[in-house]
C-alpha positions in Angstrom: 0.0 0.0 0.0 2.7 2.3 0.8 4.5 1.6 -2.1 1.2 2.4 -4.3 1.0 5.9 -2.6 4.3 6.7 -3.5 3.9 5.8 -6.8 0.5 7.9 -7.1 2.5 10.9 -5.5 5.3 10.8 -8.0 3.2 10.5 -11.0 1.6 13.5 -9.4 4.8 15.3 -8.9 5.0 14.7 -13.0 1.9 15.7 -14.3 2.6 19.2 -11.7 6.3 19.8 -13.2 5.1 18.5 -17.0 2.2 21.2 -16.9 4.4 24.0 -15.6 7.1 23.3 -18.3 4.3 23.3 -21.0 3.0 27.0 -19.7 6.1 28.2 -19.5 7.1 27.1 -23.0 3.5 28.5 -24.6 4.1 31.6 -22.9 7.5 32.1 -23.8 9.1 30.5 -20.7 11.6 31.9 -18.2 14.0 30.6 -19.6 17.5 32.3 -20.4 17.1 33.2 -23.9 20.9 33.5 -24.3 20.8 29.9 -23.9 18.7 29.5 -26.7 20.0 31.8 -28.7 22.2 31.1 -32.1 21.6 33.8 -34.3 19.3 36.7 -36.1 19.8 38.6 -39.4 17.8 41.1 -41.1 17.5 41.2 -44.6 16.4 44.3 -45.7 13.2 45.2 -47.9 13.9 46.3 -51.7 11.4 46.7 -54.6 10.3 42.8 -54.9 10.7 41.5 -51.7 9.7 42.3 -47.9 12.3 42.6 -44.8 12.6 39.4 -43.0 14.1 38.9 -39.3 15.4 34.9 -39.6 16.2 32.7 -36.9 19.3 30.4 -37.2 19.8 27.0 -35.5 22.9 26.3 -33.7 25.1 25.3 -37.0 23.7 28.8 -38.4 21.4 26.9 -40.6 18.1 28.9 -41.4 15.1 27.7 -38.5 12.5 30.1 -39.1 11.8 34.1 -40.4 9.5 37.0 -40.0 8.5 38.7 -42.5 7.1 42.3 -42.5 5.2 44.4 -44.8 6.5 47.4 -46.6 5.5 50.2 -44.1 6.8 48.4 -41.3 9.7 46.9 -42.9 13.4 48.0 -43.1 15.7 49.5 -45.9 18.7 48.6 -46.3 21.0 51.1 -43.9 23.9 52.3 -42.3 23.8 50.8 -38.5 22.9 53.4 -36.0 23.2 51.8 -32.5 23.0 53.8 -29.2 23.3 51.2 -26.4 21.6 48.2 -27.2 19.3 49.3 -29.7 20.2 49.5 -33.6 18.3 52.3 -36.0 17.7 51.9 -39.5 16.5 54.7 -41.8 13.5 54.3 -44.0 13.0 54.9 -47.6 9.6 53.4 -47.9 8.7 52.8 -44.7 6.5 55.2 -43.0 6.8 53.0 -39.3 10.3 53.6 -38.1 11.7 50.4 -35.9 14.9 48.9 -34.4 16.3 46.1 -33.4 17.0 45.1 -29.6 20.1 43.2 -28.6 18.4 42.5 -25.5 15.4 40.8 -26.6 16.4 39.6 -29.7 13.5 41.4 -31.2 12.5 44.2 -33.4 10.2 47.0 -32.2 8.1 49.4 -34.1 7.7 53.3 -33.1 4.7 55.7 -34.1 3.8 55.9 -37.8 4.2 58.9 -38.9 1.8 60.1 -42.2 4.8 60.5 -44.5 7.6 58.0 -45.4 10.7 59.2 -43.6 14.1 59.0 -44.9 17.0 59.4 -42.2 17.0 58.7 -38.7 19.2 60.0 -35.7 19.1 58.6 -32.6 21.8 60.9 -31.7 20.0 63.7 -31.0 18.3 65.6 -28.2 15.0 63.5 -28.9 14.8 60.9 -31.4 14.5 63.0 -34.9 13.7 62.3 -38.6 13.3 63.5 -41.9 10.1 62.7 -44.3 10.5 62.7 -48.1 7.9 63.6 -50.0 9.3 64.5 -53.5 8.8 66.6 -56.2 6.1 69.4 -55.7 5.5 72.1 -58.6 7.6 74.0 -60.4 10.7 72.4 -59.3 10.1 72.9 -55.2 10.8 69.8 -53.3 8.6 68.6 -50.4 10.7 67.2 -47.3 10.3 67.7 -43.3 11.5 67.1 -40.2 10.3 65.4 -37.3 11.6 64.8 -33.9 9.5 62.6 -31.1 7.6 63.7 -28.0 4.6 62.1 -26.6 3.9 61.8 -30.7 5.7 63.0 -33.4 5.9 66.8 -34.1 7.0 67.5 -37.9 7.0 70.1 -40.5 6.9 70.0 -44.1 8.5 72.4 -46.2 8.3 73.3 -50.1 11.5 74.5 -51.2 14.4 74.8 -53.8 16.0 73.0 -51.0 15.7 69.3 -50.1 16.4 68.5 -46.3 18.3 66.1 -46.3 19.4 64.7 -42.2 19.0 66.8 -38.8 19.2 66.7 -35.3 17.9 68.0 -31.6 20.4 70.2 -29.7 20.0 72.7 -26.7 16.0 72.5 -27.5 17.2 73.9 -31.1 16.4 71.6 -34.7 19.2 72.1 -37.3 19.0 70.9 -40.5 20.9 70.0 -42.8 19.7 70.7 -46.8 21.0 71.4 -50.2 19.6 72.1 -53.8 17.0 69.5 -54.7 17.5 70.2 -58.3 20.8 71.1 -59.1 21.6 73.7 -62.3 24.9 74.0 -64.5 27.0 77.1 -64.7 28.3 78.3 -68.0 31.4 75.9 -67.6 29.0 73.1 -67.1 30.0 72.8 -62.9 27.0 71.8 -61.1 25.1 74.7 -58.9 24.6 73.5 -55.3 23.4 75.5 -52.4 24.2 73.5 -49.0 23.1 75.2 -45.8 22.3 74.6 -41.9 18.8 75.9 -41.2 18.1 76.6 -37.5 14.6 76.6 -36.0 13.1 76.9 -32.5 11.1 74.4 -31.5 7.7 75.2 -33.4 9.8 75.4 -36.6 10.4 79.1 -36.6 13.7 79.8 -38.3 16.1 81.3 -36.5 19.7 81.5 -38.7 21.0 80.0 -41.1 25.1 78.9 -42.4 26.7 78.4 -45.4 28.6 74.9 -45.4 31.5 75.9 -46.9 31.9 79.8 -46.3 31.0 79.7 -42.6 32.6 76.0 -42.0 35.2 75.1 -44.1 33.5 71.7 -45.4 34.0 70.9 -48.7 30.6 69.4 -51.0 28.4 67.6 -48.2 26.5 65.2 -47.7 27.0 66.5 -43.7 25.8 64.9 -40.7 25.3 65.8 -37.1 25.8 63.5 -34.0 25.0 65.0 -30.8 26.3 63.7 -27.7 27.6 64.7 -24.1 25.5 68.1 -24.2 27.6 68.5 -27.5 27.3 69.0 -31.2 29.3 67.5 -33.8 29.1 67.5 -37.3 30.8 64.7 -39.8 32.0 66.4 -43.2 34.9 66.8 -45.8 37.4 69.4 -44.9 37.7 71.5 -47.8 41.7 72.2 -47.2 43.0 68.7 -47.8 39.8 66.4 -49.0 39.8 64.5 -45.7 36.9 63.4 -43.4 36.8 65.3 -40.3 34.9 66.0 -37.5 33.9 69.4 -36.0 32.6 70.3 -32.9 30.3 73.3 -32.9 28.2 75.3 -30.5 24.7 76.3 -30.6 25.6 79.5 -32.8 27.6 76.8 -35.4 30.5 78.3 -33.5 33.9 75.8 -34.4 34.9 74.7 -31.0 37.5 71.6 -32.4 38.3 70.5 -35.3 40.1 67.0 -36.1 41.1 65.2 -39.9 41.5 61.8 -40.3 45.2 61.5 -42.7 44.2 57.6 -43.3 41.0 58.9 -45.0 43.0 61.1 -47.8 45.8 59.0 -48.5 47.9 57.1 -51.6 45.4 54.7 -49.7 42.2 55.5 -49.7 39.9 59.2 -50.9 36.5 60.4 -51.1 35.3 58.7 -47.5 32.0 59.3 -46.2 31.0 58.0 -42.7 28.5 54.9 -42.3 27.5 52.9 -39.3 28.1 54.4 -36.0 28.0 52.5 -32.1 27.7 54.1 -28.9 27.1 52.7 -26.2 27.6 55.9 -24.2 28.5 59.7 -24.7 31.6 59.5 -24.1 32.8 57.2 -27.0 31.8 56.4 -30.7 32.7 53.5 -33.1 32.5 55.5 -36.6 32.5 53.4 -39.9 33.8 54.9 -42.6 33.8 53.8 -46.1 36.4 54.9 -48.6 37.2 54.1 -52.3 40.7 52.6 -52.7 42.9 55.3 -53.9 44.5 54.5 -57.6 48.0 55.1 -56.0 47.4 52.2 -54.0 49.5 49.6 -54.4 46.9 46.8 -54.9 44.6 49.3 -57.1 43.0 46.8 -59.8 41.7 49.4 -63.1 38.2 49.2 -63.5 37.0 47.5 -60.7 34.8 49.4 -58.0 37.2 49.0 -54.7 36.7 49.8 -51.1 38.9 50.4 -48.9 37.5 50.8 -45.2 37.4 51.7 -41.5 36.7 52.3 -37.8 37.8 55.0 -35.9 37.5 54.9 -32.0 36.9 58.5 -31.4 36.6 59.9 -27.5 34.3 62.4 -27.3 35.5 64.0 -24.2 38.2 65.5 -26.6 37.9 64.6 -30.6 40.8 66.5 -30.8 43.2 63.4 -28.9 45.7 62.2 -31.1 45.5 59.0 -29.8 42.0 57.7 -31.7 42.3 54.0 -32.4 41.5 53.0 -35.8 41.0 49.7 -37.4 41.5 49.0 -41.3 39.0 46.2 -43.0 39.6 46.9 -46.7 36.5 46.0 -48.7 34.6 44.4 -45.6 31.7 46.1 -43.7 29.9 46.1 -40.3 27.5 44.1 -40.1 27.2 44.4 -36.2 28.7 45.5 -33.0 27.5 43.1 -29.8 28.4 45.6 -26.5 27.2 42.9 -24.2 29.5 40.4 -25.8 32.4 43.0 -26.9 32.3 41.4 -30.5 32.6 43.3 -33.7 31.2 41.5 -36.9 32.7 42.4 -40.3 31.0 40.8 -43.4 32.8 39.6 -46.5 30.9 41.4 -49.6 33.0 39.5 -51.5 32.9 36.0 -50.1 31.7 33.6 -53.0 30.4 31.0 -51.7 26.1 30.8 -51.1 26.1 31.8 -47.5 27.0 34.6 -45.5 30.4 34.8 -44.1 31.8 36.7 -41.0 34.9 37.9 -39.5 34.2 38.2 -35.5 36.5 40.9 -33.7 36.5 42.0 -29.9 36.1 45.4 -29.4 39.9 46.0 -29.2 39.9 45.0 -32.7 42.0 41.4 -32.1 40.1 38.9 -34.8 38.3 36.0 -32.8 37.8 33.9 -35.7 34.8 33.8 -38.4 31.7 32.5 -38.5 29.4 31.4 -41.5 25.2 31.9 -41.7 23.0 30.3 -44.1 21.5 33.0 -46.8 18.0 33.4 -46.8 18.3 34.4 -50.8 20.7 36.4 -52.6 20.0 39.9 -50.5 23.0 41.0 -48.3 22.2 41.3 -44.4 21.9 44.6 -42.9 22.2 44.0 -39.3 23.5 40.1 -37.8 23.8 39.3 -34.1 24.9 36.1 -33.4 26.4 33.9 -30.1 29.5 33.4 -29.0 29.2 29.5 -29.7 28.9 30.3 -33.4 32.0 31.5 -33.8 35.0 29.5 -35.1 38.1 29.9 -33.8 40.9 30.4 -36.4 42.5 27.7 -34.9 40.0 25.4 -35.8 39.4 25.8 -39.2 
């Protein structure tokens, strides 16, 4: 009899744990999602297909994807990452998202009634632009927006396009140039590229010349705003490098730093791309290059990169001792701060899948790792675990 009761409470004790495990899976479980964890890419949206978020298995095999629809979706992008959270800007979209390191997952933000164009997170309060195109008589329709309890925006019709901005000191600068450019009589293109500065309810305040008040040579600019600080990414107009500026509220220069590696027998014409923060006191800058002619390794005809990451402290952009680490014709494809890992993708691997060089943060190579494609479209964004990477010693 005893031995029956036993029995009876053990299958009991079953059924209990059995049930519990079964909730837990259906509602997601408390379990450690790290643990579960292999891998996520996005592939972004383009004029046939939909973004996807897929799911790898543990030998970064394809498991399962997500697919979203076109105003929710993501454009391909330059990474923007502050902390944990990655930014993409839109091009057809009019929901802007990101991705979460955290939760693996990808969250949507307010819809705005426009498709926007560029994001930056860096900024006061998250801020936009909208695209609208074309109006009459060769005015272009384009607007800001930044994000409050909803999104407060402004559409303007202009000879000028508006191109990126940012929030700083409760102030919106823009950045916009000719929409539709004219030639002079020696057939040189005609472009106007200013700062516009508005109060808060869009009032403009002043306004700069790019290259007469700031020394940049043909834009695009961009702005990055950190540390109660503004800077603004351009190319100086004395030697053709990148640099970066750091301005006051008036558009004031406060410091001023080239890059020699970016206007080299190396490398010319470098704009920046993906940028990581994971505070304000320190930025991972991409930027992509063309390989110079000079260089020794130039091949004729071919289109050539030749790239890089600077380490830049923000405390004083002026240090001379940035850190800066060369890639060639690789990209970013992600930067895990959790983790410390940097992932570089080879654009020209030629095999089906997707292949990655892993790096820690301090720019020593790890080893590489290699992802099942979904289809033929490049990732824009992959986060992967540590398990998934193979050391070069094992290969």
């Amino acid at each position: 009899m005893r031995k029956r009761v036993l029995q009876l409470g053990g299958l009991l004790i079953f059924i209990v744990l059995a049930s519990y495990v079964f909730h837990q899976m259906k509602q997601g479980g408390s379990s450690d999602s790290a643990t579960e964890f292999s891998a996520k890419y996005i592939v972004s949206q383009d004029p046939y297909n939909n973004s996807v978020l897929v799911t790898t298995d543990d030998q970064g095999r394809v498991k399962n994807y997500e697919e979203f629809p076109v105003e929710t979706g993501i454009e391909y992008s330059y990474l923007k990452q502050l902390g944990q959270q990655v930014y993409f800007d839109g091009y057809i979209a009019k929901t802007p998202s990101f991705y979460d390191y955290d939760t693996k997952e990808i969250t949507t933000l307010p819809t705005l009634n426009k498709i926007y164009d560029v994001i930056n997170p860096f900024s006061q309060q998250l801020f936009l632009t909208v695209n609208g195109g074309f109006a009459e008589e060769g005015l272009y329709n384009s607007g800001a927006c930044y994000l409050a309890d909803e999104w407060v925006c402004k559409e303007f019709e202009s000879e000028l396009a508006i191109r990126n901005g940012v929030m700083f000191n409760n102030k919106i600068f823009l950045y916009a140039n000719t929409a539709s450019p004219e030639l002079d009589e020696d057939d040189n293109l005609i472009i106007e590229e200013k700062i516009l500065v508005y109060d808060l309810s869009f009032n403009l305040l002043y306004s700069c010349d790019i290259r007469d008040n700031l020394g940049i040579n043909d834009g695009p600019i961009e702005f990055y705003h950190a540390n109660n600080k503004l800077f603004i990414f351009g190319t100086d107009e004395e030697n053709g490098s990148f640099m970066i500026l750091e301005v006051d509220e008036n558009l004031t220069i406060q410091k001023k730093v080239s890059y020699p590696e970016t206007d080299s027998k190396e490398r010319e014409q470098c704009v920046p791309a993906s940028r990581f923060s994971l505070s304000d006191d320190e930025l991972f800058l991409e930027v992509l290059c063309n390989k110079s002619s000079e260089a020794s390794d130039y091949q004729k005809g071919l289109y050539q990169e030749d790239n890089l990451l600077l380490k830049i402290d923000l405390n004083d952009i002026e240090n001379a001792n940035y850190e800066v680490f060369l890639y060639g014709d690789k990209r970013m494809a992600g930067f895990d701060f959790q983790n410390q890992i940097i992932l570089l993708e080879n654009r020209l691997y030629e095999g089906e899948n997707i292949e990655l060089d892993v790096y820690d943060a301090n720019f020593s190579k790890l080893g590489t790792t290699t992802l099942e494609s979904l289809d033929s479209r490049t990732p824009t964004l992959v986060d992967i675990s540590m398990d998934l990477i193979k050391k070069d010693s094992d290969k």
